[in-house]
One Martini backbone bead per residue (centre of mass of N, CA, C, O) as a GRO file, in nm:
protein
  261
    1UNK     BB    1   1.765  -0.145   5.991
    2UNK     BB    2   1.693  -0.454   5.913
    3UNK     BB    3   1.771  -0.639   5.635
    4UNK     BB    4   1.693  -0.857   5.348
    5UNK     BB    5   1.763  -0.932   5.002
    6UNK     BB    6   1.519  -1.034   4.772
    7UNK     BB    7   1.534  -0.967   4.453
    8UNK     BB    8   1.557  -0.666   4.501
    9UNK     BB    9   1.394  -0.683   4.815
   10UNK     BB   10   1.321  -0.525   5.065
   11UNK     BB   11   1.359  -0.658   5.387
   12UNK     BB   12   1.230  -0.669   5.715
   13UNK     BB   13   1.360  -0.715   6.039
   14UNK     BB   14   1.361  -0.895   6.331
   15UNK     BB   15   1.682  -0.953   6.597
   16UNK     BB   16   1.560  -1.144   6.888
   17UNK     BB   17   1.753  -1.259   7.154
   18UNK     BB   18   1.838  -1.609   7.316
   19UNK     BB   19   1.885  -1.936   7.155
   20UNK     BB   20   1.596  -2.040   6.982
   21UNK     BB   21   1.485  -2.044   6.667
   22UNK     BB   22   1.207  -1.830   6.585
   23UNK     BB   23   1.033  -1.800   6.259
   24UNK     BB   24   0.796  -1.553   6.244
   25UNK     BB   25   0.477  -1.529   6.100
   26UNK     BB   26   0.212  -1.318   5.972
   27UNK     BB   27  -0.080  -1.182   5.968
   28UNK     BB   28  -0.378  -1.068   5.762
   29UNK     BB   29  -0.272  -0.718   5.759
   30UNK     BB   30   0.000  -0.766   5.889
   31UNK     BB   31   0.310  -0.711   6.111
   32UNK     BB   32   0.566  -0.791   6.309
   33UNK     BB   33   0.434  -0.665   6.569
   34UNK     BB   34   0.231  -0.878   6.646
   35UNK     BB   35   0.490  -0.997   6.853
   36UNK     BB   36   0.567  -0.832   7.109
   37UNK     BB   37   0.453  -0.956   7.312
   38UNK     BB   38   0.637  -1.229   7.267
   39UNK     BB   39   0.899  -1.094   7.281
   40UNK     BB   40   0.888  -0.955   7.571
   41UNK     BB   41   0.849  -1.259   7.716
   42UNK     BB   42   1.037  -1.439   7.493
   43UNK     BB   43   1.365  -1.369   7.481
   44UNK     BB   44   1.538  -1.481   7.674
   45UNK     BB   45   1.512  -1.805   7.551
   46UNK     BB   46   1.471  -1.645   7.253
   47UNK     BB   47   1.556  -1.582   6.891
   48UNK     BB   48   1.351  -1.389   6.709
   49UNK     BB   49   1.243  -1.396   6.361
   50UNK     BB   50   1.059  -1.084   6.218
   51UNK     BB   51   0.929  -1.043   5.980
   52UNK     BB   52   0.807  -0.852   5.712
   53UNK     BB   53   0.570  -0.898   5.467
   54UNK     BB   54   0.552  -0.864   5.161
   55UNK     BB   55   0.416  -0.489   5.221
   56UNK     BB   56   0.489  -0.476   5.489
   57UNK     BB   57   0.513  -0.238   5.664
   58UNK     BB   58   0.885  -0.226   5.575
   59UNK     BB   59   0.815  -0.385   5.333
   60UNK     BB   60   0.865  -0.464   4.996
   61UNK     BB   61   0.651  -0.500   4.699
   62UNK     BB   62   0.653  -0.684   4.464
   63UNK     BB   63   0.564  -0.863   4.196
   64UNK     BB   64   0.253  -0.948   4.191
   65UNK     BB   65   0.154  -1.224   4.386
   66UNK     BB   66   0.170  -1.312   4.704
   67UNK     BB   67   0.316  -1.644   4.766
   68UNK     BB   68   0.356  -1.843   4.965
   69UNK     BB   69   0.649  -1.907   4.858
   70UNK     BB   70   0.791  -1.693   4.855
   71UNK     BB   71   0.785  -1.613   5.156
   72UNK     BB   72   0.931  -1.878   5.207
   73UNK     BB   73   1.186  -1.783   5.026
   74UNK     BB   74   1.233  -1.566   5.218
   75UNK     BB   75   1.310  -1.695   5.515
   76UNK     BB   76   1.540  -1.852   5.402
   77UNK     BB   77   1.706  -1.628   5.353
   78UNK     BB   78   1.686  -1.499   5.620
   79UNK     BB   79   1.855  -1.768   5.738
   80UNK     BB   80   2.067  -1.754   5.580
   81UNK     BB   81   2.210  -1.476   5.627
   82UNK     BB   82   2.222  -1.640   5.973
   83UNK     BB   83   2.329  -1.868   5.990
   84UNK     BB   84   2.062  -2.080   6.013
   85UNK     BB   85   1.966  -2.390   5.968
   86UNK     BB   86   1.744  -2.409   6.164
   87UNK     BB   87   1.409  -2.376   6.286
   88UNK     BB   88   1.160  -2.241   6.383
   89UNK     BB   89   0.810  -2.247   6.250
   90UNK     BB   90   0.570  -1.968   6.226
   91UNK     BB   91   0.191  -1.933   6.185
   92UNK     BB   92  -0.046  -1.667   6.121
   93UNK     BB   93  -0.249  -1.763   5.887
   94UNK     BB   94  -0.079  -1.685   5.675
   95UNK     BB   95   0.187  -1.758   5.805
   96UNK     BB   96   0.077  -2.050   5.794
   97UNK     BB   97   0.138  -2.084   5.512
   98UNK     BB   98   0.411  -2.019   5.481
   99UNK     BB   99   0.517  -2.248   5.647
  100UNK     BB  100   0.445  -2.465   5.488
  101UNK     BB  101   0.553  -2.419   5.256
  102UNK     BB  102   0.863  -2.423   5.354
  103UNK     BB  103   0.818  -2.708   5.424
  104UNK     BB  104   0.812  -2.794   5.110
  105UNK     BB  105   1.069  -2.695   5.044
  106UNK     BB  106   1.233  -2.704   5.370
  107UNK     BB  107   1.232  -2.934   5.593
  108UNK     BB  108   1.527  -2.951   5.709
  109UNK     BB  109   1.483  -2.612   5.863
  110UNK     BB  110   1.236  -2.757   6.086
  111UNK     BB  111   1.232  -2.798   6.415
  112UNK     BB  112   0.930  -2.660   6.428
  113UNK     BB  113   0.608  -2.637   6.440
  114UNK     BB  114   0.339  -2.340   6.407
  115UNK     BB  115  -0.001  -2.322   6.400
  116UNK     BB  116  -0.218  -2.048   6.354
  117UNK     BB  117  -0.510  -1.981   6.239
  118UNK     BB  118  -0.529  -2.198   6.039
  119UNK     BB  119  -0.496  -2.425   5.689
  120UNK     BB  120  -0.439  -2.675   5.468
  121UNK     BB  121  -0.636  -2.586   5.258
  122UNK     BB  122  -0.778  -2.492   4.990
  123UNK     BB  123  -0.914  -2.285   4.792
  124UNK     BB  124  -1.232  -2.263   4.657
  125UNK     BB  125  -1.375  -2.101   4.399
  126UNK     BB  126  -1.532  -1.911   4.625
  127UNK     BB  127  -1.282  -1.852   4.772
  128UNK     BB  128  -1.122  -1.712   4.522
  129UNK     BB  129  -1.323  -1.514   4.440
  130UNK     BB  130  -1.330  -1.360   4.731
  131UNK     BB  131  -1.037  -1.241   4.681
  132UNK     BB  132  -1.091  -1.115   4.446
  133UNK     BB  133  -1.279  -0.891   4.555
  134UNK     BB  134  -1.097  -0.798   4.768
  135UNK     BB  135  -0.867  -0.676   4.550
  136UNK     BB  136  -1.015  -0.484   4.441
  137UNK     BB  137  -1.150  -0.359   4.611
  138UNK     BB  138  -0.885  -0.227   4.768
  139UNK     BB  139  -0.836  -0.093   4.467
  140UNK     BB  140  -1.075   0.091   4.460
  141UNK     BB  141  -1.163   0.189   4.756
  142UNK     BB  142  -0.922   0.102   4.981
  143UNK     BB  143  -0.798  -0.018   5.297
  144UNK     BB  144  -1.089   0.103   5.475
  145UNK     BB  145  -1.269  -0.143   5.348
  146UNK     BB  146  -1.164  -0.407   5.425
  147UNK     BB  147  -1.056  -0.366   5.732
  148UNK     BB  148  -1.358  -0.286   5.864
  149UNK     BB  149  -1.468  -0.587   5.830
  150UNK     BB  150  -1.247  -0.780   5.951
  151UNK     BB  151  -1.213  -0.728   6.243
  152UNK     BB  152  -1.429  -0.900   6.384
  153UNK     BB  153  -1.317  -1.157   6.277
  154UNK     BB  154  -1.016  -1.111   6.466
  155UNK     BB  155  -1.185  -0.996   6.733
  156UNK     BB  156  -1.392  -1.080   6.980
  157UNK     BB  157  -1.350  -0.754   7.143
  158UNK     BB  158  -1.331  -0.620   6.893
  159UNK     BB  159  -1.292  -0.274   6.711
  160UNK     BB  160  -1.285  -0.119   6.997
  161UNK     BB  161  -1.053  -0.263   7.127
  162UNK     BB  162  -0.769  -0.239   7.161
  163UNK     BB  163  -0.680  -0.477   6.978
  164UNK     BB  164  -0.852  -0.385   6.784
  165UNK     BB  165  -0.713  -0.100   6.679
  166UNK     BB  166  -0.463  -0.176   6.631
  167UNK     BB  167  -0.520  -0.389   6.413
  168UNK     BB  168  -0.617  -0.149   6.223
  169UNK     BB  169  -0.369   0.019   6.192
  170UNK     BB  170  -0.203  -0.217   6.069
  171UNK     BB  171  -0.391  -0.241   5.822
  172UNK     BB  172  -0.414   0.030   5.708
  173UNK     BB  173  -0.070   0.057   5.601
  174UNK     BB  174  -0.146  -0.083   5.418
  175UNK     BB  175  -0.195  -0.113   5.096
  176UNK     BB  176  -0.368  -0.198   4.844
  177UNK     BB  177  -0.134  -0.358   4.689
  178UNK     BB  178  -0.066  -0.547   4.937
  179UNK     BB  179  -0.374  -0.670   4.957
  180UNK     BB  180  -0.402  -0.789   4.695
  181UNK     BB  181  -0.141  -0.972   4.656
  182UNK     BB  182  -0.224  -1.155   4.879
  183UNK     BB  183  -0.472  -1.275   4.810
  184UNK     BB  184  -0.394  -1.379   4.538
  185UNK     BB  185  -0.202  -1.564   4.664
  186UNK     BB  186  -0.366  -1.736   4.854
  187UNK     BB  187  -0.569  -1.846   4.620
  188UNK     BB  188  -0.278  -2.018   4.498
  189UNK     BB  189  -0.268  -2.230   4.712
  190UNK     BB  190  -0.201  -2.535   4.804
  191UNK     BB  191  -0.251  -2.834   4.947
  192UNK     BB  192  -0.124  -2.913   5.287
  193UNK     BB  193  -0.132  -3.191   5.363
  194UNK     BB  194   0.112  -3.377   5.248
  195UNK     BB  195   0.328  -3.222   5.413
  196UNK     BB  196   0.218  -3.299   5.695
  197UNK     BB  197   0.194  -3.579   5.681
  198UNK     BB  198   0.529  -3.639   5.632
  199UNK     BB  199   0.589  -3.486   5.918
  200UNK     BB  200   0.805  -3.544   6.214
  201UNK     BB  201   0.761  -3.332   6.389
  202UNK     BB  202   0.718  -3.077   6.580
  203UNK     BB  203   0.378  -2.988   6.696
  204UNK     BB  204   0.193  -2.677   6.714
  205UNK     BB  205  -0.171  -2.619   6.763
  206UNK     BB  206  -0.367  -2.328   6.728
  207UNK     BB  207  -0.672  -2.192   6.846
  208UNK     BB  208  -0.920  -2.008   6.887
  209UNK     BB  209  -1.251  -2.008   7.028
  210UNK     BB  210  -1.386  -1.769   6.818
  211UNK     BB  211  -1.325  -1.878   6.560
  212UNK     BB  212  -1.482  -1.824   6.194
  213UNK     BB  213  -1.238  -1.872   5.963
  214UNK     BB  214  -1.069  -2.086   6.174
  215UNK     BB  215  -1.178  -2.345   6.308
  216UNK     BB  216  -1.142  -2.603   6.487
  217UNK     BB  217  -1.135  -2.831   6.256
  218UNK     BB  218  -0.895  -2.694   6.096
  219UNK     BB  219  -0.721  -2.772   6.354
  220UNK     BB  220  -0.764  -3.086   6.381
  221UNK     BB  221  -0.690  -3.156   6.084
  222UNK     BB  222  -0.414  -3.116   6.155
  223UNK     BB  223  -0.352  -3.287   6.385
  224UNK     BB  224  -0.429  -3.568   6.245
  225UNK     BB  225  -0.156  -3.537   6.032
  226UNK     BB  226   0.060  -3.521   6.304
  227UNK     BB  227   0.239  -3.692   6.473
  228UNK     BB  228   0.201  -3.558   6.808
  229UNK     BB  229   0.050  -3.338   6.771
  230UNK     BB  230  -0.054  -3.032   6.917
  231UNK     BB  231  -0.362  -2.902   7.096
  232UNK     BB  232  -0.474  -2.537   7.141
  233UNK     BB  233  -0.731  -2.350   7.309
  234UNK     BB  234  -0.787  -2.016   7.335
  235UNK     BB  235  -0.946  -1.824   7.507
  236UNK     BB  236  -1.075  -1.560   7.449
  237UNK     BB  237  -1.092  -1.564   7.102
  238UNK     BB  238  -0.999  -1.574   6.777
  239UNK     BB  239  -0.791  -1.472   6.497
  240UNK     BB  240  -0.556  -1.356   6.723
  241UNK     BB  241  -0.405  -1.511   7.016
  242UNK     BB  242  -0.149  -1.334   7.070
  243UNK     BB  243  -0.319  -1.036   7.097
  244UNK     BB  244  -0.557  -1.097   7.268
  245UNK     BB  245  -0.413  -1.379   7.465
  246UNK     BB  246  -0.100  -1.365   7.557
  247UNK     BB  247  -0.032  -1.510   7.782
  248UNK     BB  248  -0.181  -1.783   7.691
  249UNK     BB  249   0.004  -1.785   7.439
  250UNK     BB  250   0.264  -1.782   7.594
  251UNK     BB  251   0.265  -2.037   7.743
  252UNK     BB  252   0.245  -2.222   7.480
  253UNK     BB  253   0.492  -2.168   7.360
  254UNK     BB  254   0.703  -2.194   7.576
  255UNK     BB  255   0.636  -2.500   7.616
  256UNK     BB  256   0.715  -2.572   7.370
  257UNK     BB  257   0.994  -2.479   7.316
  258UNK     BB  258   1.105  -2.607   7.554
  259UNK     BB  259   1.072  -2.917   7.462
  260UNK     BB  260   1.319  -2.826   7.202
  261UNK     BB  261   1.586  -2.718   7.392
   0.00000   0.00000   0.00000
């Protein structure tokens, strides 16, 4: 099992495949495989780097909540580790947030950005309200009162189809402390408008066409920050078109990333 540490926290990640880095960030309640799909099918191309990130998988849940700067510096820590210089910088939902951090920490190790079903604002009073009680909800009920709920909202073919079971599995496996943590870290995170307004790399932004989480205004609304950016939007998904329809999303992803190697 490939770990590396930061500040005394063990991440596990996964180091797939060879040609152009790719360091690949998941989405909340999952952990690295829901990139399975991409690896399987683009590793031959490119070299994927996927940790799970903190409580999630197989890493360590730190103290505190889970910031999305944390992520982003934990990220870094693992480029540093494969003297990894520049990659492609992905993420789905948090781990969308998570990428611009990284974004805002260090712009020069970004060489290409891939936003999917995420958004750049912050959440607004009611917004961290609400994340505030799903934290507790999970620490007081355990994590299948929240991902019973949440599963319908990011799988289009819902929750009793093959990939609504997965991503239910996946969310299952997360402690209720590791949900609570990214929750209260979401709810913390700054507006990152202003950072892709300054990014001058290429971007694509992704998003489902049936997502009602970040739905397509706040992916349009990234793309109009950034000069150049490309929108895709992928028919017959929700919040997470890499596991719903990964075929159409490795096209896009495949295509973009060619044009950068």
């Amino acid at each position: 099992m490939l770990t590396v540490a930061v500040d005394g926290i063990p991440l596990h990640y996964r180091d797939v495949g060879q040609g152009l880095p790719v360091l690949l960030l998941h989405a909340f309640p999952l952990d690295g495989s829901a990139f399975d799909r991409q690896v399987a099918a683009l590793s031959g191309r490119y070299r994927f780097l996927i940790p799970d990130l903190r409580g999630f998988g197989q890493s360590r849940l730190g103290e505190g909540p889970t910031e999305m700067r944390r992520l982003a510096q934990d990220g870094l820590a693992l480029l540093d580790a494969l003297n990894i210089d520049s990659a492609v910088v992905g993420g789905v939902s948090m781990g969308g947030y998570a990428a611009m951090a990284l974004l805002r920490e260090d712009a020069g190790r970004v060489r290409g950005l891939v936003l999917v079903d995420t958004q750049c604002t912050a959440d607004d009073d009611a917004g961290r309200e609400k994340r505030e009680a799903t934290a507790q909800q999970a620490l007081a009920q355990g994590a299948p009162s929240v991902i019973q709920g949440l599963v319908p909202k990011l799988v289009h073919a819902g929750p009793d189809s093959p990939v609504g079971r997965e991503v239910t599995a996946m969310g299952l496996s997360a402690s209720p402390q590791a949900l609570a943590a990214a929750q209260r870290g979401m709810a913390l995170r700054p507006d990152s408008k202003d950072i892709l307004a300054r990014f001058a790399g290429p971007t694509l932004v992704v998003v489902g066409e049936h997502d009602t989480v970040t739905p397509l205004a706040k992916a349009k609304q990234m793309v109009d920050l950034v000069q150049g950016a490309r929108l895709e939007v992928i028919p017959n998904a929700a919040h997470l078109p890499n596991q719903e329809q990964p075929e159409a999303f490795n096209a896009v992803l495949d295509a973009f990333l060619a044009s950068l190697s």
